[in-house]
N, C-alpha and C positions, 0 to 999 in steps of 0.2 A: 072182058073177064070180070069175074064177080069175087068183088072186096070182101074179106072175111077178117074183122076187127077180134082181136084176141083182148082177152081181161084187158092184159099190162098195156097194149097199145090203147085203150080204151080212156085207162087210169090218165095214162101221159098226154092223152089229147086235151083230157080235162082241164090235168094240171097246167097244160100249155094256154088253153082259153082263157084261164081265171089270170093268170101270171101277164101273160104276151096276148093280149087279146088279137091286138095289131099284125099278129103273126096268121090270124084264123082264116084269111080270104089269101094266101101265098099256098098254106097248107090242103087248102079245099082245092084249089084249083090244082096243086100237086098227086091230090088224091084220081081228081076227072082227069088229068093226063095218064097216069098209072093204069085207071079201069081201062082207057078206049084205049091208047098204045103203050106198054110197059116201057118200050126202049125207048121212048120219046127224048129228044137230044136234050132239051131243056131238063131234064129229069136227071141227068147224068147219071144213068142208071148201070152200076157195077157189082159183078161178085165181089163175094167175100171171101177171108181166108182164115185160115187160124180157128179161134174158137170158134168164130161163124160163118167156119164151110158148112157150104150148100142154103148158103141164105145171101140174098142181096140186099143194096142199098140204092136208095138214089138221093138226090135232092131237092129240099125245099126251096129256100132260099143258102145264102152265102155258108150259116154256121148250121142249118136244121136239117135235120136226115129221118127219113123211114128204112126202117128195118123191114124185109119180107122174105117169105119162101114162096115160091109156086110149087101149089100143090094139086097132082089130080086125083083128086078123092074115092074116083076108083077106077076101074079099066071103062075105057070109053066114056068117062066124063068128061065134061069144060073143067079147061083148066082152071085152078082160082087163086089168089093170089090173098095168103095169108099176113096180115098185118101184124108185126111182132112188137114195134117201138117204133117213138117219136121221142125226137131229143134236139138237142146239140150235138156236134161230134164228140164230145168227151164225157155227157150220158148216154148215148147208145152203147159206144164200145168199149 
């Protein structure tokens, strides 16, 4: 599936490199799990509820999450997988 990086999620990867550099090769390699399999077990990948139904989560490592929706952009595209945030879990939600 093809990643589509939004502004915010853009900003937070930034802000994640300059801050937690350390964190950049957990993240990358969470990104390559996501394109080839979304539900990949290592990913712990879950809906959401509340403010962010109809968006999921998975995980980085222990404390860092991506935010996503899959979206297909129009009838009879590939599906894509819209990047919304990266954080901790008490900056994403």
């Amino acid at each position: 599936m093809k990643l589509v990086w939004s502004p915010k999620f853009t900003r937070s990867a930034k802000k994640l490199a300059r801050l937690k550099p350390e964190r950049l090769d957990a993240m990358e390699a969470a990104l390559k799990h996501l394109e080839e399999e979304p539900h990949h077990p290592k990913l712990r990948t879950h809906k959401l509820s509340g403010d962010f139904e109809g968006c999921w989560a998975c995980s980085v490592d222990y404390d860092l999450r991506i935010v996503f929706e899959f979206v297909r952009p129009r009838k009879g595209a590939e599906m894509e997988i819209h990047l919304l945030n990266i954080g901790t879990h008490n900056e994403v939600y």
